[in-house]
Backbone as a ProteinNet text record, in pm:
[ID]
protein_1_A
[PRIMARY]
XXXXXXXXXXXXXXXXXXXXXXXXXXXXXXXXXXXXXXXXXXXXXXXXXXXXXXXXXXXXXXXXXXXXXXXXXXXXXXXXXXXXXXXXXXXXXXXXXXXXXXXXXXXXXXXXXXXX
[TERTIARY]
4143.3	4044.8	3907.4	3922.5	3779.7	3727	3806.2	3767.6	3694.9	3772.3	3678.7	3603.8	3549.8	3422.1	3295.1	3326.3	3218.2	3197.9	3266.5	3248.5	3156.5	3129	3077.7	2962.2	2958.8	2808.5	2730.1	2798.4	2759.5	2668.6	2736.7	2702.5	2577.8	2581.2	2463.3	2321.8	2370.4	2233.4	2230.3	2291	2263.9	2180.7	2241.5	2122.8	1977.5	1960	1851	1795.8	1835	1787.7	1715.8	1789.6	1754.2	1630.7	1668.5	1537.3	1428.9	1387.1	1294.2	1291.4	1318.8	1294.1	1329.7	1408	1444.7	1351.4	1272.8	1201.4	1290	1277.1	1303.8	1439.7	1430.3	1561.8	1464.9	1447.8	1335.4	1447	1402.5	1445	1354.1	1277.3	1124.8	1141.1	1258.6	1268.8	1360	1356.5	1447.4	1589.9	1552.7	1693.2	1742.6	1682.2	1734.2	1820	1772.6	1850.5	1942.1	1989.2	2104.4	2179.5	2113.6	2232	2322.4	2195.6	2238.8	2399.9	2343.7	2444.1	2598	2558.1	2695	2751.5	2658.9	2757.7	2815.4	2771	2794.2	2900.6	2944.4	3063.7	3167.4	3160.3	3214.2	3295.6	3236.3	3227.4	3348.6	3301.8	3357.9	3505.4	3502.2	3608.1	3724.2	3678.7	3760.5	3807.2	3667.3	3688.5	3666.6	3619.9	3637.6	3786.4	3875	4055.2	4062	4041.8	4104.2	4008.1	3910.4	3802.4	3911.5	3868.4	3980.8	4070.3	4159.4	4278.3	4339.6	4175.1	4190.8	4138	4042.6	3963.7	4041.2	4154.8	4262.7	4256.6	4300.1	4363.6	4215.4	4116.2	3965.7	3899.2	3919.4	3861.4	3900	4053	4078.6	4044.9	4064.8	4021.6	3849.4	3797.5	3670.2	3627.3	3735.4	3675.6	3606.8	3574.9	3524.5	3390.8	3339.2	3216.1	3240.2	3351.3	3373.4	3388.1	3439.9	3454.4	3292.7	3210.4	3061.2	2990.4	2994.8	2920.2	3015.9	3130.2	3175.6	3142.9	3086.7	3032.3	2909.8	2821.5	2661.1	2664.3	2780	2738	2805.3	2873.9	2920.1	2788.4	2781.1	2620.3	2505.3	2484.9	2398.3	2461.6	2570.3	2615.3	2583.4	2671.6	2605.9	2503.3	2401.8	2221.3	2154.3	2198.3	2136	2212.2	2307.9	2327.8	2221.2	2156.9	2037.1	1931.3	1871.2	1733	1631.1	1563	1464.7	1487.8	1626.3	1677.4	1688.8	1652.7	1696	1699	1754.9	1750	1710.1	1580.4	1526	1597.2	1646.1	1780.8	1867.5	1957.5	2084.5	2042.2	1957.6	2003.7	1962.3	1849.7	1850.1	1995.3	2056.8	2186.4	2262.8	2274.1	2348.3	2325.5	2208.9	2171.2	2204.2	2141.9	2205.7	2358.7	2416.1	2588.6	2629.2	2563.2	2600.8	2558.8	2442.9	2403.1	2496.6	2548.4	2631.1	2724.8	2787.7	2901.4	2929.5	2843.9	2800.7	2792.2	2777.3	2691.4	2835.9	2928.7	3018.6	3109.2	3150	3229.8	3216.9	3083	3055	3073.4	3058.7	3101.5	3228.8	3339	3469.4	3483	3452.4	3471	3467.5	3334.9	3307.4	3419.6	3462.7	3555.5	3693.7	3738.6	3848.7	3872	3736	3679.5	3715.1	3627.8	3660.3	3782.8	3802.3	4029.4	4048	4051	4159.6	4050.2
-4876.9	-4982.7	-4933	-4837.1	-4813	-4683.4	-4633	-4523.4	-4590.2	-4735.7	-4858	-4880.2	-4940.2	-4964.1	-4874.7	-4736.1	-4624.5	-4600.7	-4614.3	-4591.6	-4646.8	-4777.2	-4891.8	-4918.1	-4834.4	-4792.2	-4706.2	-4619.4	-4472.2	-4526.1	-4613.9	-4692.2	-4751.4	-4832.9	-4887.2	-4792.9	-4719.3	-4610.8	-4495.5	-4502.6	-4417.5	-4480.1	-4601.7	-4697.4	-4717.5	-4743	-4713.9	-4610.9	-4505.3	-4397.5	-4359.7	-4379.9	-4382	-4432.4	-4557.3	-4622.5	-4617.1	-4526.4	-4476.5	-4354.9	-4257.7	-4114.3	-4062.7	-4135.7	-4107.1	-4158.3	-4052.1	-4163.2	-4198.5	-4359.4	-4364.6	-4453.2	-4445	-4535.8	-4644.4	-4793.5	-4841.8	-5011.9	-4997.1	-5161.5	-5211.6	-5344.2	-5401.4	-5392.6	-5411.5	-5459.7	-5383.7	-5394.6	-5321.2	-5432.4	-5578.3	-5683	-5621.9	-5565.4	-5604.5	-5459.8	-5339.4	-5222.7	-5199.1	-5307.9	-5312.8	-5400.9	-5517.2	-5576.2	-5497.8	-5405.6	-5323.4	-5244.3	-5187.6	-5088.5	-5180	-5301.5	-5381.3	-5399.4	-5468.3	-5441.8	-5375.7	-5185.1	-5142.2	-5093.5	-5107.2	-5050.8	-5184.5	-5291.6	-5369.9	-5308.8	-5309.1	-5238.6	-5146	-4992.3	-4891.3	-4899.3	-5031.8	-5051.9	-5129.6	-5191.9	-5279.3	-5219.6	-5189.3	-5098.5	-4983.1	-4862.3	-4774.1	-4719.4	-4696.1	-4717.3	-4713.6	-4805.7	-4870.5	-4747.7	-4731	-4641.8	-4503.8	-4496.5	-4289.6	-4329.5	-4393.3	-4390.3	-4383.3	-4489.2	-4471	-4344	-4294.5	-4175.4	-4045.5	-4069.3	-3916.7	-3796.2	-3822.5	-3674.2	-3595.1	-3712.6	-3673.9	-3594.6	-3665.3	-3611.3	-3451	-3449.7	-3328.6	-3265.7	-3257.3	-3158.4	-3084.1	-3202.9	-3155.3	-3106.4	-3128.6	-3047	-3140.2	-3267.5	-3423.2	-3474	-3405.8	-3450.8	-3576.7	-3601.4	-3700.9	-3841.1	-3833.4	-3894.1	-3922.7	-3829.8	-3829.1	-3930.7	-3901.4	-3995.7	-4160	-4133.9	-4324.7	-4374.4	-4279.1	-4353.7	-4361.4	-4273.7	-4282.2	-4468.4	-4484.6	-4645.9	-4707.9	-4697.7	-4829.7	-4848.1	-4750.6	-4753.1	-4837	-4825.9	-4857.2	-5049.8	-5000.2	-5165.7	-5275.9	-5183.9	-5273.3	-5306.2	-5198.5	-5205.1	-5335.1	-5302	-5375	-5533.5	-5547	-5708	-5766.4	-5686.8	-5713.9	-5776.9	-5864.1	-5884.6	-5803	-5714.9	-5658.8	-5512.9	-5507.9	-5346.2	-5288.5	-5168.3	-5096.4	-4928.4	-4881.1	-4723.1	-4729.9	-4640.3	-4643.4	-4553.6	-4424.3	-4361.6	-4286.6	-4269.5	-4214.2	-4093.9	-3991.7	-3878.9	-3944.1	-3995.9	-4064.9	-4118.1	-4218.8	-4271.5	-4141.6	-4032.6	-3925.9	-3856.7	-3848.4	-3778.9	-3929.9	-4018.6	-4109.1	-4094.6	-4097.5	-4127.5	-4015.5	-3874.7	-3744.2	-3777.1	-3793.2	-3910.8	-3946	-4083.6	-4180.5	-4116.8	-4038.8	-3942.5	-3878.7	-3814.3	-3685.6	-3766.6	-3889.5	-3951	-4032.6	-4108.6	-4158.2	-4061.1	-3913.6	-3844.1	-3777.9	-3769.5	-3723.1	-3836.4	-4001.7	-4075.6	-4101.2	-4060.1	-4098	-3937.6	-3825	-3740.9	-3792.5	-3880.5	-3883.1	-4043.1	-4099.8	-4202.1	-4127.5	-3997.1	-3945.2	-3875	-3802.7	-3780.6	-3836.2	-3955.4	-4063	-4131.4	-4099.7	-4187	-4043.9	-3967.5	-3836.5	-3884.4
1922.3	1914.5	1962.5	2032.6	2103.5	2006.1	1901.4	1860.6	1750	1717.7	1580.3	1613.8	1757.5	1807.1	1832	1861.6	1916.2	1734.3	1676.7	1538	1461.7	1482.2	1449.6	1497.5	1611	1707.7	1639.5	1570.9	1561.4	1423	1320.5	1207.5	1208.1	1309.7	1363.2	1391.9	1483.4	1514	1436.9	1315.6	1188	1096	1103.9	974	1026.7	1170.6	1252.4	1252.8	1283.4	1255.8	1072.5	1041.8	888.9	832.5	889.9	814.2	931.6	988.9	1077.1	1004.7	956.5	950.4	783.7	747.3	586.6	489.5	407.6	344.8	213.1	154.2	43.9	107.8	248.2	326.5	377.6	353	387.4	429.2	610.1	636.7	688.4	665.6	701.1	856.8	945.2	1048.3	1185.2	1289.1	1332.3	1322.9	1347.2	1315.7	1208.4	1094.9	965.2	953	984.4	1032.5	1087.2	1183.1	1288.7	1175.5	1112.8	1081.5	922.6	868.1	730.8	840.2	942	1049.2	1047.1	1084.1	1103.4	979.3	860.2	743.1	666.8	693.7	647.8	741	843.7	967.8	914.7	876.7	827.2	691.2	579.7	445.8	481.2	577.5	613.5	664.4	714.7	749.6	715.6	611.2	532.9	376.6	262.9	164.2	113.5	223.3	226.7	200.2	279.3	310	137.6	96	-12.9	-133.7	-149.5	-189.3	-203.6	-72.9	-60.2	-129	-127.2	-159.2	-309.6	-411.4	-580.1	-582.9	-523.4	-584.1	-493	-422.5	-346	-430.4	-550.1	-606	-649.9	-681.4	-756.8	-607.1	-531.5	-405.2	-333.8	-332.5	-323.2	-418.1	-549.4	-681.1	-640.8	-620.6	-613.9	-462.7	-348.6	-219.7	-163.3	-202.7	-77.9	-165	-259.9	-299.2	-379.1	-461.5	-465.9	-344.9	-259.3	-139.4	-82.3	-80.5	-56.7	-188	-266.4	-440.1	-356.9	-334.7	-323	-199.3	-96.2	12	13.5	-87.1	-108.2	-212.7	-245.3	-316.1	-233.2	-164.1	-69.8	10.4	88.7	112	59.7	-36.9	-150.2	-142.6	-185.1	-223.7	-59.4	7	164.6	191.8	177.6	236.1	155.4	11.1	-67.9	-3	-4.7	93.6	204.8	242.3	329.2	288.5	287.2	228.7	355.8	295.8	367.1	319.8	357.6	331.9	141.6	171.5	23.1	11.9	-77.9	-121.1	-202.2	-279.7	-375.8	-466.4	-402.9	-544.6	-506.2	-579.9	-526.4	-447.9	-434.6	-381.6	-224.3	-194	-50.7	-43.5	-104.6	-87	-15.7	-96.2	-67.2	59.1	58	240.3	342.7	306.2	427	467.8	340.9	372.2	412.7	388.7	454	588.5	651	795.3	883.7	770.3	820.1	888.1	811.2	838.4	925.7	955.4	1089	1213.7	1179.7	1284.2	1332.6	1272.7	1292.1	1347.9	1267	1326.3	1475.9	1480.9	1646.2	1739.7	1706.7	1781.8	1788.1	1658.4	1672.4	1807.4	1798.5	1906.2	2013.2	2032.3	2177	2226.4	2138.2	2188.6	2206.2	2125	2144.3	2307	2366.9	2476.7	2547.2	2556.4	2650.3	2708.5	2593.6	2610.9	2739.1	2748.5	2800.6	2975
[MASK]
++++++++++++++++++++++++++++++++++++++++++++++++++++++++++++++++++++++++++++++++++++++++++++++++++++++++++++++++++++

């Protein structure tokens, strides 16, 4: 549970981060950044799972870049739920969700950390 939560943090101060420093990653607000963060740790956590799981065999074949293209539109599909928030084109999509990623996995570390 705490490794879902630091996770969900990490989500949060990635989309923040983002739309501070990415151009072409644009949220009018810092509310509206945190809340793109929550829906998309939401998203991540509900149809992602389900995501890997149609696109498995495509994902291994290709070595994860597939897995990267379906989280650059969940992405996309989440942000855009925001009014304020947007990505203007896929390859920003693609560096954010490479972002997202890095950014979640070093917080799932530091909750694995923490447990011991």
């Amino acid at each position: 549970m705490k490794r879902i939560i630091f996770k969900a943090l990490g989500t949060v101060a990635a989309i923040v981060l983002l739309s501070y420093f990415l151009p072409g990653f644009h949220c009018e607000s810092l509310v509206a950044a945190i809340e793109a963060g929550v829906v998309l740790a939401l998203v991540y956590l509900v149809l992602r799972p389900i995501a890997r799981i149609l696109v498995g065999v495509f994902n291994w074949l290709t070595l994860g870049l597939i897995g990267i293209i379906v989280d650059a539109g969940i992405l996309t599909f989440a942000v855009s739920k925001i009014p304020g928030c947007y990505v203007e084109d896929f390859m920003t999509a693609l560096i954010a969700a490479l972002v997202v990623n890095t950014v979640r996995m070093c917080f799932g570390f530091a909750a694995k950390k923490a447990k011991r």
